[in-house]
gemmi code that builds the backbone of each chain (N, CA, C; Angstrom):
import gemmi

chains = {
    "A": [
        ("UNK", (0.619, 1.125, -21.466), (0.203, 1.411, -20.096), (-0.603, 2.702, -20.010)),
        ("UNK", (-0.473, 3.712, -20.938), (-1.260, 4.990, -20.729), (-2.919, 4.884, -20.876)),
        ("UNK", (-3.367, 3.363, -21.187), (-4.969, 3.385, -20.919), (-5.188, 3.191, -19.838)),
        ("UNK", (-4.357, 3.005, -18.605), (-4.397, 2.579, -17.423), (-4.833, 3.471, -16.769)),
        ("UNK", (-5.592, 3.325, -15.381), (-6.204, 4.323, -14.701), (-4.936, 4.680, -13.723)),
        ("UNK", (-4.454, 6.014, -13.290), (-3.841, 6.426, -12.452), (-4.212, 7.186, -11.591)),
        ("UNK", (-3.324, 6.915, -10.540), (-3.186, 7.484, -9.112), (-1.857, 7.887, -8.342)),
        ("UNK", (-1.856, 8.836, -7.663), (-0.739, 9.533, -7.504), (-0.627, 9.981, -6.114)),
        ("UNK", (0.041, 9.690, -4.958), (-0.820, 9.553, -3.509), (0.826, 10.305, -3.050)),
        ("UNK", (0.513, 11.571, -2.723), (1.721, 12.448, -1.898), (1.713, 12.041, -0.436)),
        ("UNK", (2.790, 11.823, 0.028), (2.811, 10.833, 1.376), (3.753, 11.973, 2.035)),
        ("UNK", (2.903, 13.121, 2.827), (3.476, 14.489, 3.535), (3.604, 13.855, 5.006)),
        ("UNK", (2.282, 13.474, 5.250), (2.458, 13.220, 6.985), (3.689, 11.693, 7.154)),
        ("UNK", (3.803, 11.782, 8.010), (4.711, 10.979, 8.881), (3.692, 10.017, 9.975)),
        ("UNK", (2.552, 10.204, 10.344), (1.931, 9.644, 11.135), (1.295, 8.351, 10.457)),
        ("UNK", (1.562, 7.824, 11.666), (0.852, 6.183, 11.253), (-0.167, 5.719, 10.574)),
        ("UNK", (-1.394, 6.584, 11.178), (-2.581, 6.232, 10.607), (-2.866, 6.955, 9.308)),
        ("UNK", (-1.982, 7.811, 9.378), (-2.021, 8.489, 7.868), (-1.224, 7.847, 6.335)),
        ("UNK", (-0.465, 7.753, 6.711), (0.838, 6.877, 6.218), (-0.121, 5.457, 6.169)),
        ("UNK", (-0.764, 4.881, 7.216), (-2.103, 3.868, 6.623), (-2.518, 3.753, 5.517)),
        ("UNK", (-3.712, 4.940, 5.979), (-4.260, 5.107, 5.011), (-4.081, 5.295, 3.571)),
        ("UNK", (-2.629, 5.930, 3.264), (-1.799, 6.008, 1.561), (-1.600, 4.832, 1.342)),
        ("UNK", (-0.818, 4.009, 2.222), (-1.093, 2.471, 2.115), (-1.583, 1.765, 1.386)),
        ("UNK", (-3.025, 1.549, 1.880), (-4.234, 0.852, 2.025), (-5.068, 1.526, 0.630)),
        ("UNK", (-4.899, 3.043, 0.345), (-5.318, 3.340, -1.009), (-4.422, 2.893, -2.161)),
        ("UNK", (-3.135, 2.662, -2.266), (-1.837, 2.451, -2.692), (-2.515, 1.398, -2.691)),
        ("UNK", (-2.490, 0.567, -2.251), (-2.629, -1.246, -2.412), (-3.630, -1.448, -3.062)),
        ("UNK", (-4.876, -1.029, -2.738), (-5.672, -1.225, -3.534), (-5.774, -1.161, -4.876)),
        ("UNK", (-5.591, 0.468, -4.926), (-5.532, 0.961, -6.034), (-5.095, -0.048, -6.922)),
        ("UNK", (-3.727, -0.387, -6.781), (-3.119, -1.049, -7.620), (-3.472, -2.648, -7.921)),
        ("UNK", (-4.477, -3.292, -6.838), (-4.753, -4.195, -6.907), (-6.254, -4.378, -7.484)),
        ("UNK", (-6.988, -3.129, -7.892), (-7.485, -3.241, -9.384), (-7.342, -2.181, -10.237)),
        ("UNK", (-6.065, -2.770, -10.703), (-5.530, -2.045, -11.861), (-5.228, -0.501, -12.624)),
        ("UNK", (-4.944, -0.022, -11.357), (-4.406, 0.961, -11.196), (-2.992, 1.388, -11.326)),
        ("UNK", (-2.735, 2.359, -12.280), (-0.801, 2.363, -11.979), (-0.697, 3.625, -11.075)),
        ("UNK", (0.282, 2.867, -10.190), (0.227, 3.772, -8.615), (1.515, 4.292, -8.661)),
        ("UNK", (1.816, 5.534, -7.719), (2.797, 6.286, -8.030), (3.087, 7.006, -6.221)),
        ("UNK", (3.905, 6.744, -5.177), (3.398, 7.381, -4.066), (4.648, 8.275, -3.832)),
        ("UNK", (4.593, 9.326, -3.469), (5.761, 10.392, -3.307), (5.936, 10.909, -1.837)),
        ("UNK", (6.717, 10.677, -1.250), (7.359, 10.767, -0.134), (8.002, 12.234, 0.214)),
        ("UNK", (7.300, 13.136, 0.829), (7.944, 14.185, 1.285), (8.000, 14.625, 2.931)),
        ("UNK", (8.919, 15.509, 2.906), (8.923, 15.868, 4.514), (8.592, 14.469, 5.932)),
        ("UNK", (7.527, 14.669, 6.296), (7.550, 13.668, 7.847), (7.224, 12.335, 7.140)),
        ("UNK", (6.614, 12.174, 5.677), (6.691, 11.135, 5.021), (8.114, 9.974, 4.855)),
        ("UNK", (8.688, 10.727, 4.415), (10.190, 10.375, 4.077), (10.397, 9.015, 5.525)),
        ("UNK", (10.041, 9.488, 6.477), (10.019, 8.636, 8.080), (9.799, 7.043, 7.552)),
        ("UNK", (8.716, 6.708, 6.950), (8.086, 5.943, 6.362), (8.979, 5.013, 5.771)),
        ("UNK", (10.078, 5.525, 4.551), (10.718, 4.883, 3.834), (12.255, 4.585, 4.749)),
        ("UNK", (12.719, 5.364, 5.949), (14.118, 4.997, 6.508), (14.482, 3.648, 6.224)),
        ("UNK", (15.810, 3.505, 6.392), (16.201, 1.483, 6.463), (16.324, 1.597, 7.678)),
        ("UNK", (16.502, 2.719, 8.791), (16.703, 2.240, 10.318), (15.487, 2.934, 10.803)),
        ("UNK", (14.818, 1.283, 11.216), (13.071, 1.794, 11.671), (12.852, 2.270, 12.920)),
        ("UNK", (14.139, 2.609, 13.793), (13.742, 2.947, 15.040), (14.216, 4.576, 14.970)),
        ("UNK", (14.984, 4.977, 16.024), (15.339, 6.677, 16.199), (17.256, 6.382, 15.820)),
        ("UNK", (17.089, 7.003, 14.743), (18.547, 6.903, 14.618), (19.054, 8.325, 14.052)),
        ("UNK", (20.854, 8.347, 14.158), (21.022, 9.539, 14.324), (21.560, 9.834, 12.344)),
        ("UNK", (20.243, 9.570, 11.522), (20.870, 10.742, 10.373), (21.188, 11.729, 10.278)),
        ("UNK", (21.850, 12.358, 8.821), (21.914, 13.105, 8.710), (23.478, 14.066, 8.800)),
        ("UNK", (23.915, 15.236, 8.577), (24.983, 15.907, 8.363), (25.658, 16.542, 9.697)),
        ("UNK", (24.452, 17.269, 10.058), (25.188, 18.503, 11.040), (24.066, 18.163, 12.279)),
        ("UNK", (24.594, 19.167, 13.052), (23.693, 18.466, 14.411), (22.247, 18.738, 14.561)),
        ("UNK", (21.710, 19.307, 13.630), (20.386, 19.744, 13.567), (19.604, 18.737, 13.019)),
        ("UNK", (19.640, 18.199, 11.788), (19.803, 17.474, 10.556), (19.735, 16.050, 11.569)),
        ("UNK", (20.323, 15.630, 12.177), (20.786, 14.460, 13.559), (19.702, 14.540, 14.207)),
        ("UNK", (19.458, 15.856, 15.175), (18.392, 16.014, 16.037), (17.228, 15.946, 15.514)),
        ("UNK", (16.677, 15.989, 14.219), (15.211, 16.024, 13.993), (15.092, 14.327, 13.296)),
        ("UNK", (16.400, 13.905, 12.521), (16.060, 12.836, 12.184), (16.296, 11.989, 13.735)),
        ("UNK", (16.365, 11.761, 14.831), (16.627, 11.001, 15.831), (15.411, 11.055, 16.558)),
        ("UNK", (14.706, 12.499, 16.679), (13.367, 12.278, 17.296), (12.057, 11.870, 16.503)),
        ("UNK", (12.478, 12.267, 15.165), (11.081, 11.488, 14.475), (11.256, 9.904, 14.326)),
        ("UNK", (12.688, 9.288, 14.192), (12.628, 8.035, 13.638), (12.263, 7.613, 12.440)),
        ("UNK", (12.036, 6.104, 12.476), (11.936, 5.560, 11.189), (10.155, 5.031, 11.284)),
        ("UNK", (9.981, 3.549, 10.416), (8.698, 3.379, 10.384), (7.963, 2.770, 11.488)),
        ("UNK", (9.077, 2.323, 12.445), (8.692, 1.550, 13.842), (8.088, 2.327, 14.671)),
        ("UNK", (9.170, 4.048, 14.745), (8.327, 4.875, 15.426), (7.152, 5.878, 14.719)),
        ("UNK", (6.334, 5.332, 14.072), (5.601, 6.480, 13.659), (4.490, 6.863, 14.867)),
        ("UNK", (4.559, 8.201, 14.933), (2.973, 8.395, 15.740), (1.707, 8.642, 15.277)),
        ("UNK", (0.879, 8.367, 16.384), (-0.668, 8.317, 15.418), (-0.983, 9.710, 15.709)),
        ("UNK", (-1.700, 10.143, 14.709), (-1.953, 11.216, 14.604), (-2.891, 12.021, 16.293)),
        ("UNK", (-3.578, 11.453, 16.500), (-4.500, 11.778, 17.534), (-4.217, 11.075, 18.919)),
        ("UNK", (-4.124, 11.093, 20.129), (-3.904, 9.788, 21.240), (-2.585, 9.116, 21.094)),
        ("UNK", (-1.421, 9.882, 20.611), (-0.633, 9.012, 20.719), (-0.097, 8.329, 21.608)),
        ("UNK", (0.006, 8.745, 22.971), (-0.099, 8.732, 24.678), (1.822, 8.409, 24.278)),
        ("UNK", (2.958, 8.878, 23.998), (3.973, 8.522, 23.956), (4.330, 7.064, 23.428)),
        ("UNK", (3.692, 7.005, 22.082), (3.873, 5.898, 21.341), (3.639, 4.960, 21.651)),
        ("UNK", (3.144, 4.456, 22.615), (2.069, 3.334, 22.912), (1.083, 3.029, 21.537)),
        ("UNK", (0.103, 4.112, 21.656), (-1.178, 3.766, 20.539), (-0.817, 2.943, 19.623)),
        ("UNK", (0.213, 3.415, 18.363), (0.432, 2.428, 17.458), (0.852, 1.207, 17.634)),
        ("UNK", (1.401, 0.302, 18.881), (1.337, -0.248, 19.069), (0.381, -1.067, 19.392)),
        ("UNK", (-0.705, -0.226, 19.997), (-2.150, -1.079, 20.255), (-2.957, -1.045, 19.151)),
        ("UNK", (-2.990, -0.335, 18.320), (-3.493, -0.153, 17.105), (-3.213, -1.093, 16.238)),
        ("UNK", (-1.954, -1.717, 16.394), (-1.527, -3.177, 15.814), (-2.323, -4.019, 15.746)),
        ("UNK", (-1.829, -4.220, 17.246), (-2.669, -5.533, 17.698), (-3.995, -5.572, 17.630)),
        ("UNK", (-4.983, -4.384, 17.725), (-6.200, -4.456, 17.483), (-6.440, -5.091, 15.702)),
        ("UNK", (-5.876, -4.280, 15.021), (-5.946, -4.506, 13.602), (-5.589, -6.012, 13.250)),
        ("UNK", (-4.497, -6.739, 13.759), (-3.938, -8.069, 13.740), (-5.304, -8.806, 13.999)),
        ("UNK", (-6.079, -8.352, 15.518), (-7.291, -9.383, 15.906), (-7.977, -9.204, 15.021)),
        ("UNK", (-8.290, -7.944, 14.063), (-9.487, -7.963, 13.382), (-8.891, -8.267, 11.822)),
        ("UNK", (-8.435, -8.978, 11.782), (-8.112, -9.032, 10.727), (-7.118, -8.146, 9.216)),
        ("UNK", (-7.053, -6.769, 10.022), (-6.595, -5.991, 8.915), (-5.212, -6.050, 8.863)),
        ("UNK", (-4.624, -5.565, 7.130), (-3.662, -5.797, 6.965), (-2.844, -4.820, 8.116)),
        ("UNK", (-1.765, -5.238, 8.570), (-0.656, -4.630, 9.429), (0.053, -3.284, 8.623)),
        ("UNK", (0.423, -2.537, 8.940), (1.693, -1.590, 8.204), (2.622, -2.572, 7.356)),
        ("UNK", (3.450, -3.313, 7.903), (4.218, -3.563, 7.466), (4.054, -4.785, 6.017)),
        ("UNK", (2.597, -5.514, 6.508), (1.930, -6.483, 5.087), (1.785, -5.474, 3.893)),
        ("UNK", (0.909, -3.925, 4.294), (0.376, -3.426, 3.335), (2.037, -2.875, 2.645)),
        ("UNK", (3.262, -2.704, 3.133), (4.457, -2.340, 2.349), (4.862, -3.432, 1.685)),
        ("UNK", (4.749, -4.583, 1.846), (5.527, -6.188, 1.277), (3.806, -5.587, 0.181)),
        ("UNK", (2.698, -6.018, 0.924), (1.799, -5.950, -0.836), (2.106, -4.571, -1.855)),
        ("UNK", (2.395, -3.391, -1.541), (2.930, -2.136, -2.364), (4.130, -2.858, -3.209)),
        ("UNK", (5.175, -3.516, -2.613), (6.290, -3.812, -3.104), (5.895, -4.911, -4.198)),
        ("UNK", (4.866, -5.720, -3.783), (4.771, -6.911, -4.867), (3.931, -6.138, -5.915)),
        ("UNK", (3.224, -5.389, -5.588), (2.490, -5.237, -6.601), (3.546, -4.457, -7.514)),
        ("UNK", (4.546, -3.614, -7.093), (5.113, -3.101, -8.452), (4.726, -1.351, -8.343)),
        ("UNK", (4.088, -1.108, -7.016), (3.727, 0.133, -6.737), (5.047, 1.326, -6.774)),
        ("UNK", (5.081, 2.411, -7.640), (6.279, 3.331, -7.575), (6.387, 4.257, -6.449)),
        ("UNK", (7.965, 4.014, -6.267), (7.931, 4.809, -4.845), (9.040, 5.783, -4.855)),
        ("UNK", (8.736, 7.428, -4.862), (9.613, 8.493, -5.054), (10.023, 9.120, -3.581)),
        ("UNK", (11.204, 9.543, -3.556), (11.485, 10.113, -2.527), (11.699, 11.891, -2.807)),
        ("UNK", (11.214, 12.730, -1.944), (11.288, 14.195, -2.374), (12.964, 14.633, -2.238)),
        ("UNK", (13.673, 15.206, -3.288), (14.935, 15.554, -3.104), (15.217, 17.052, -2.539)),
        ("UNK", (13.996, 17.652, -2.657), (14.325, 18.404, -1.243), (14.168, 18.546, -0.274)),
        ("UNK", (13.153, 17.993, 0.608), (13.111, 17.532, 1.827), (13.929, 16.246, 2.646)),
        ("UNK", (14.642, 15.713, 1.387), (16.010, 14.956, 1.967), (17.163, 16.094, 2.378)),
        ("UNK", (16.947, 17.064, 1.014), (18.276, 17.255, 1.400), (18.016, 18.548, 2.609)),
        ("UNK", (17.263, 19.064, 3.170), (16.871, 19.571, 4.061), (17.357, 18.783, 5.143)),
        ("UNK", (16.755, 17.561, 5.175), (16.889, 16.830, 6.284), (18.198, 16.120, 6.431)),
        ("UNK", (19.146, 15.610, 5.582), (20.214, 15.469, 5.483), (20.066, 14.194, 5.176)),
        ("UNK", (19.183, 13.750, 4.727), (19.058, 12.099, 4.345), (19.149, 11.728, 2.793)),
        ("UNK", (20.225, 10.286, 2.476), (20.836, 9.976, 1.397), (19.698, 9.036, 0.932)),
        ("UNK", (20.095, 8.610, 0.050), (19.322, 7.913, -0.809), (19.250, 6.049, -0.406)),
        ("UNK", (20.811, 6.100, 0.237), (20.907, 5.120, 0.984), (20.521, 4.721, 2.448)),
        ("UNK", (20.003, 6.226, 2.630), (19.659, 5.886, 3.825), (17.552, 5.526, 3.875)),
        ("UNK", (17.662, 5.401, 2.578), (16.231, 5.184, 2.216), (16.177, 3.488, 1.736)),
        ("UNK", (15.133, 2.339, 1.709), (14.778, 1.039, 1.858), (15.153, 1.089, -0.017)),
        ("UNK", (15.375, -0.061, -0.307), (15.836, -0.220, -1.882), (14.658, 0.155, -3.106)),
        ("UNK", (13.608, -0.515, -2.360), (12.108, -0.512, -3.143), (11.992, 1.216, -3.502)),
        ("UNK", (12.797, 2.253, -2.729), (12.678, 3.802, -3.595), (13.297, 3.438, -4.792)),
        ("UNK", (11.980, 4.200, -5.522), (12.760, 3.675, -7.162), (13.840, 5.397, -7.717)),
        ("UNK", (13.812, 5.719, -6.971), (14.430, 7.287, -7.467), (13.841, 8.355, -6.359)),
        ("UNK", (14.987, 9.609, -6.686), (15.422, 10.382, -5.413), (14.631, 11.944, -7.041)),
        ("UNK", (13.352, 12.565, -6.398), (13.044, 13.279, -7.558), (12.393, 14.337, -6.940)),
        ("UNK", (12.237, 15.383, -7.902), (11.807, 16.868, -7.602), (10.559, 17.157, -7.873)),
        ("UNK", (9.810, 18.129, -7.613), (8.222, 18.486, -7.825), (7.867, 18.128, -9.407)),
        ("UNK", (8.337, 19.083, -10.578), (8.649, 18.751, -11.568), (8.454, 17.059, -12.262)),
        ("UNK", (9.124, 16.677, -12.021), (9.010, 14.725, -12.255), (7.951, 14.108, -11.785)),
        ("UNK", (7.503, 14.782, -10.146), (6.602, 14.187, -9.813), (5.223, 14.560, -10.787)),
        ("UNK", (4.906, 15.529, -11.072), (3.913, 16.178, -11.813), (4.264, 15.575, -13.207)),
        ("UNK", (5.154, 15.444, -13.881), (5.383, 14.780, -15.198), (4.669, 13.774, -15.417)),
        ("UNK", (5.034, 12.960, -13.856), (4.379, 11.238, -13.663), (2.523, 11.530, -13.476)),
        ("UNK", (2.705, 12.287, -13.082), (1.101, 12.413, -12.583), (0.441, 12.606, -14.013)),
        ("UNK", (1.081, 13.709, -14.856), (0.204, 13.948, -16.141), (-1.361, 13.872, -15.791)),
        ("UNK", (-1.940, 12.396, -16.021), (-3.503, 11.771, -16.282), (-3.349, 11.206, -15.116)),
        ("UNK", (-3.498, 11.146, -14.094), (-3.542, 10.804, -12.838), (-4.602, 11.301, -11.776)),
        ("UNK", (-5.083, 11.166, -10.610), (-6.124, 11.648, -9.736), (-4.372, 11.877, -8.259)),
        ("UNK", (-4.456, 12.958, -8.136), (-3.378, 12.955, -7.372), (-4.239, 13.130, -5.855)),
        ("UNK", (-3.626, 12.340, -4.829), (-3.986, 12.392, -3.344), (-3.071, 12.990, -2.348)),
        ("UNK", (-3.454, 14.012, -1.636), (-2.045, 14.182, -0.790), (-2.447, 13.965, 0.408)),
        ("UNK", (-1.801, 13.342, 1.436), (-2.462, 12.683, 2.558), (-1.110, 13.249, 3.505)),
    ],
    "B": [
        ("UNK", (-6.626, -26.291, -11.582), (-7.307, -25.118, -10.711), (-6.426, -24.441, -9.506)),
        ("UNK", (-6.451, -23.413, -9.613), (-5.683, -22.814, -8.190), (-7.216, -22.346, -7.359)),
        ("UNK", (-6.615, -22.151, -5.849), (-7.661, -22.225, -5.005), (-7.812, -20.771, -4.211)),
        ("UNK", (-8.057, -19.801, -3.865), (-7.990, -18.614, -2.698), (-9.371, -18.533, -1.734)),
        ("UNK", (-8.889, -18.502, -0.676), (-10.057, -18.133, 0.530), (-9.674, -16.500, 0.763)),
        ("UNK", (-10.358, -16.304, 0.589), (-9.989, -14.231, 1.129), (-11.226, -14.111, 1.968)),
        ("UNK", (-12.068, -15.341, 2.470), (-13.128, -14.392, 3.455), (-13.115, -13.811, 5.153)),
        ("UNK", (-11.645, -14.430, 5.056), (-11.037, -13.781, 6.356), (-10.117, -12.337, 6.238)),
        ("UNK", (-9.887, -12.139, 4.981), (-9.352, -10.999, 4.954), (-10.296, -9.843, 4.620)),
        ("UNK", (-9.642, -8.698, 5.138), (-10.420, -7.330, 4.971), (-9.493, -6.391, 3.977)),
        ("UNK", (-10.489, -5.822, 3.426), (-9.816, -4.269, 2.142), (-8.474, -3.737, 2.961)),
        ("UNK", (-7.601, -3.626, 1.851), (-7.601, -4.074, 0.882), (-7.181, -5.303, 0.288)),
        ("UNK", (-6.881, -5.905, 1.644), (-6.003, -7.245, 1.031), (-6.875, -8.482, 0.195)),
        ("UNK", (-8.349, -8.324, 0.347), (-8.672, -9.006, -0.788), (-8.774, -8.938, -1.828)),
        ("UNK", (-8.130, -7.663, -2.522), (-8.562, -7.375, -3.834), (-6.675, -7.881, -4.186)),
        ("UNK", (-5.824, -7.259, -2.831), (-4.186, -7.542, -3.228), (-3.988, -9.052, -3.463)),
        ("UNK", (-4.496, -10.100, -2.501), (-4.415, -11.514, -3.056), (-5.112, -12.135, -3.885)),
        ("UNK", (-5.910, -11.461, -4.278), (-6.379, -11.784, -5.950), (-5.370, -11.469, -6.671)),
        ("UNK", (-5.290, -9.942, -6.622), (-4.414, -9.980, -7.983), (-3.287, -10.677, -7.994)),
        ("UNK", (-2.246, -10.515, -6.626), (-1.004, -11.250, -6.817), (-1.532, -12.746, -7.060)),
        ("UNK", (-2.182, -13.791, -6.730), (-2.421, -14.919, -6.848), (-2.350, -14.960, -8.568)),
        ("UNK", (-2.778, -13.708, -9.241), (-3.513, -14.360, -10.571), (-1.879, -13.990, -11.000)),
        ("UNK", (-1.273, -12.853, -10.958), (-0.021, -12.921, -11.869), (0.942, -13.628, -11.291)),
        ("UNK", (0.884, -14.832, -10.169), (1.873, -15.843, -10.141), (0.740, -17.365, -11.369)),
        ("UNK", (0.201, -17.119, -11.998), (-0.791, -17.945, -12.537), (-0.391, -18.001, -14.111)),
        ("UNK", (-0.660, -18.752, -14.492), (-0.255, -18.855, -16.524), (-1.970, -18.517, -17.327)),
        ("UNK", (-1.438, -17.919, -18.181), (-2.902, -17.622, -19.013), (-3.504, -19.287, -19.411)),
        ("UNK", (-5.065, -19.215, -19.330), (-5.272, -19.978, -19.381), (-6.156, -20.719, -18.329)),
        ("UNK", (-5.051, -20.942, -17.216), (-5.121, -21.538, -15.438), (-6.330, -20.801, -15.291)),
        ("UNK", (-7.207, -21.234, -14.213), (-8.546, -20.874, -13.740), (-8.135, -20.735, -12.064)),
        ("UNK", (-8.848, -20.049, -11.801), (-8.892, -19.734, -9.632), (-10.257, -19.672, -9.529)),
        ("UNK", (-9.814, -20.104, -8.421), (-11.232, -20.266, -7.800), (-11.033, -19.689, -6.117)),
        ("UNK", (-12.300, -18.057, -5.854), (-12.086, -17.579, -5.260), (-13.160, -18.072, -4.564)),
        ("UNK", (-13.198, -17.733, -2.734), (-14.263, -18.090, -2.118), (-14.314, -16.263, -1.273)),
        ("UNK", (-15.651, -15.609, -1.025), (-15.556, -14.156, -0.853), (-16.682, -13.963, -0.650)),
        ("UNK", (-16.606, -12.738, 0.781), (-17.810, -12.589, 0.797), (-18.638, -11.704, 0.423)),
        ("UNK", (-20.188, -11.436, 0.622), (-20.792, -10.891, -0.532), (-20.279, -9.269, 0.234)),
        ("UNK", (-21.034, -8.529, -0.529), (-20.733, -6.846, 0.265), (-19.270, -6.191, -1.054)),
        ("UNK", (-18.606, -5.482, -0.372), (-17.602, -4.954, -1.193), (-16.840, -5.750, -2.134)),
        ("UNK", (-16.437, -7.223, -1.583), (-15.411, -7.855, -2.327), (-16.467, -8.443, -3.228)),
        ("UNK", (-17.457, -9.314, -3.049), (-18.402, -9.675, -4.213), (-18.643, -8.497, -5.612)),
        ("UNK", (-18.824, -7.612, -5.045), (-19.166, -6.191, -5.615), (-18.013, -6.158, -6.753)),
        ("UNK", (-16.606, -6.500, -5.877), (-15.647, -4.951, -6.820), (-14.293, -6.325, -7.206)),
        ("UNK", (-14.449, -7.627, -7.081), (-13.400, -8.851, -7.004), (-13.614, -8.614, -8.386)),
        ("UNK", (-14.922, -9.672, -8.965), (-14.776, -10.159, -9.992), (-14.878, -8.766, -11.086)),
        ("UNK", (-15.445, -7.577, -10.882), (-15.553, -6.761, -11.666), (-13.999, -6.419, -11.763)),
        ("UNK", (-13.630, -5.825, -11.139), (-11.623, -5.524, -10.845), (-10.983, -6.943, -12.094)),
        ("UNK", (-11.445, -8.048, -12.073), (-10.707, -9.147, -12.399), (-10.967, -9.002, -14.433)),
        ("UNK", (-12.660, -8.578, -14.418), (-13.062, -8.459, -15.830), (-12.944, -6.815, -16.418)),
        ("UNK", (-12.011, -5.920, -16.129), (-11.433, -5.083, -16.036), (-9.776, -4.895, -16.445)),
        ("UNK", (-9.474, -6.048, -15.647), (-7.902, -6.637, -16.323), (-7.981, -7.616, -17.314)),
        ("UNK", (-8.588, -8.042, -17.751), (-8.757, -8.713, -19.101), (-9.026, -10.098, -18.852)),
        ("UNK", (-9.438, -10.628, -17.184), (-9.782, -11.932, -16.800), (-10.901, -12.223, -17.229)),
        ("UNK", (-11.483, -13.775, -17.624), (-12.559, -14.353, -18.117), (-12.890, -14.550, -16.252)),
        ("UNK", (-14.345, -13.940, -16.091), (-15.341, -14.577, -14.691), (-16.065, -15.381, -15.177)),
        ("UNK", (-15.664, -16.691, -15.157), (-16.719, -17.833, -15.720), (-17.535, -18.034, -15.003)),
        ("UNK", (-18.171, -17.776, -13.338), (-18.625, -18.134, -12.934), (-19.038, -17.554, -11.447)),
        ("UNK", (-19.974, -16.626, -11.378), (-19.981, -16.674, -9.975), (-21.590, -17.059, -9.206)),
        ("UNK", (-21.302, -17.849, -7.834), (-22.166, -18.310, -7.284), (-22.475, -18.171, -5.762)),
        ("UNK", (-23.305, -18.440, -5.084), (-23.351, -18.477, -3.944), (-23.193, -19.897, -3.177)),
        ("UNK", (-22.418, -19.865, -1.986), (-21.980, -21.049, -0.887), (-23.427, -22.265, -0.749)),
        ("UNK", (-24.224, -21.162, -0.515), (-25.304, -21.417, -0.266), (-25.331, -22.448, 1.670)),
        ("UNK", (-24.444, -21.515, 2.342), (-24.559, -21.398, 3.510), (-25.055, -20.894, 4.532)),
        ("UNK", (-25.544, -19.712, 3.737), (-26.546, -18.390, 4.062), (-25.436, -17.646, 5.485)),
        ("UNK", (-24.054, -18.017, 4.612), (-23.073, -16.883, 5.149), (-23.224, -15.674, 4.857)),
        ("UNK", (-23.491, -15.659, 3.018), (-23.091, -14.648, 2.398), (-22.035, -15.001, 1.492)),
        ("UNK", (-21.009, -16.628, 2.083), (-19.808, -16.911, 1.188), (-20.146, -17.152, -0.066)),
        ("UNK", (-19.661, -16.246, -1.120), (-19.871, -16.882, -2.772), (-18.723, -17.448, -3.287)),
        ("UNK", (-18.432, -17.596, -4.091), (-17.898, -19.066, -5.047), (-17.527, -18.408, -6.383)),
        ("UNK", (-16.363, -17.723, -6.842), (-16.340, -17.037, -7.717), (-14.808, -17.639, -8.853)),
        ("UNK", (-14.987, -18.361, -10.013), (-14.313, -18.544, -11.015), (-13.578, -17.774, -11.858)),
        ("UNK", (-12.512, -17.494, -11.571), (-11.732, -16.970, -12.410), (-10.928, -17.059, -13.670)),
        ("UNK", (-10.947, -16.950, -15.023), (-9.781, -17.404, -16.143), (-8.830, -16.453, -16.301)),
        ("UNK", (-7.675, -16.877, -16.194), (-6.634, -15.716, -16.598), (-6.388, -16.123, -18.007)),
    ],
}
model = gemmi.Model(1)
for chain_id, residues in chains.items():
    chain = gemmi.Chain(chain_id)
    for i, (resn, *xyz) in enumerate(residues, 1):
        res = gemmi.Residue()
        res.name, res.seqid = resn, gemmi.SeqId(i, " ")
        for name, pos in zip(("N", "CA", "C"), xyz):
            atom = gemmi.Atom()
            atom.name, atom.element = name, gemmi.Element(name[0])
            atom.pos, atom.b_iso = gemmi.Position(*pos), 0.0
            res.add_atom(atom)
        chain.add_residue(res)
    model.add_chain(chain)
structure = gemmi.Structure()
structure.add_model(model)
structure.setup_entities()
């Protein structure tokens, strides 16, 4: 596998259209022949929850309060116009009429393709979120260190 | 022969149902893609002869869509 072209896509924001866009490079990438690698930190982490709406993770009441107002991948906001979470919703449906893949197609194509998916272990544990409280397809709970190991020969993206 | 239409889909999902189509496929098996010209004409079959696929063949609809007609060997 090390003649393979790599890519390495840091997934910081939490916003929809951003979190898209890693997506949509993620998918590709890998769908010509690329070995893909996407790392999940801070408002990213949102992205990977198993409870896609506002739920109350986390330890202590702080930890609760920030994971309850950001939510999971249902609520992401768009970066610009979000008008109280409306947009991404219309942003759907626009994308649905025109054909483009949805959020949730471009995660089922990441998953088929075999795309690696890291979660940051300190911005979990900041946030108070388990490993279980992350979708199965995280292949491991890892530190800056590992992530950079993986990257080695890689073009790294941080979005 | 296996069959794919991707000219209703947009980037990236035509390059994603190529590939997944070809690794549910046995070496050997041939596809046959239908795509239109612009990016996916451009970057399909090159992406495909890149992964070690035989492009036996690519052509135009000759609809004066733009739809081409592109053969794949895995």
């Amino acid at each position: 596998m090390s003649d393979h072209k790599k890519i390495s896509i840091v997934c910081f924001s939490g916003d929809f259209d951003k979190i898209i866009a890693a997506y949509t490079i993620a998918t590709g990438a890998a769908a010509t022949n690329r070995e893909v690698t996407m790392f999940f930190t801070f408002w990213g982490l949102n992205a990977l929850k198993k409870k896609q709406g506002h739920s109350w993770l986390g330890k202590d009441f702080l930890s609760r309060a920030f994971n309850f107002l950001m939510g999971g991948r249902k609520s992401l906001p768009l970066s610009r116009l979000n008008f109280g979470g409306i947009s991404p919703m219309l942003m759907t449906n626009m994308m649905k009429k025109n054909n483009v893949a949805t959020l949730p197609e471009l995660i089922e194509a990441a998953d088929a393709l075999g795309i690696r998916l890291y979660a940051c272990e300190m911005a979990m544990q900041i946030l108070g979120v388990t490993k279980d409280d992350l979708v199965d397809s995280v292949q491991e709970v890892v530190g800056v260190a590992t992530f950079l190991n993986e990257s080695e020969d890689s073009h790294i993206i941080f979005i | 022969m296996h069959f794919l239409d991707i000219t209703r889909e947009t980037c990236p999902m035509t390059f994603v149902k190529v590939k997944l189509q070809l690794a549910r496929m046995d070496a050997g098996e041939e596809l046959e893609v239908i795509l239109n010209e612009g990016e996916p004409l451009r970057n399909v079959p090159q992406s495909c002869e890149e992964q070690g696929y035989k492009v036996l063949s690519v052509e135009d609809c000759g609809d004066d869509d733009g739809k081409h007609r592109v053969v794949i060997k895995k």
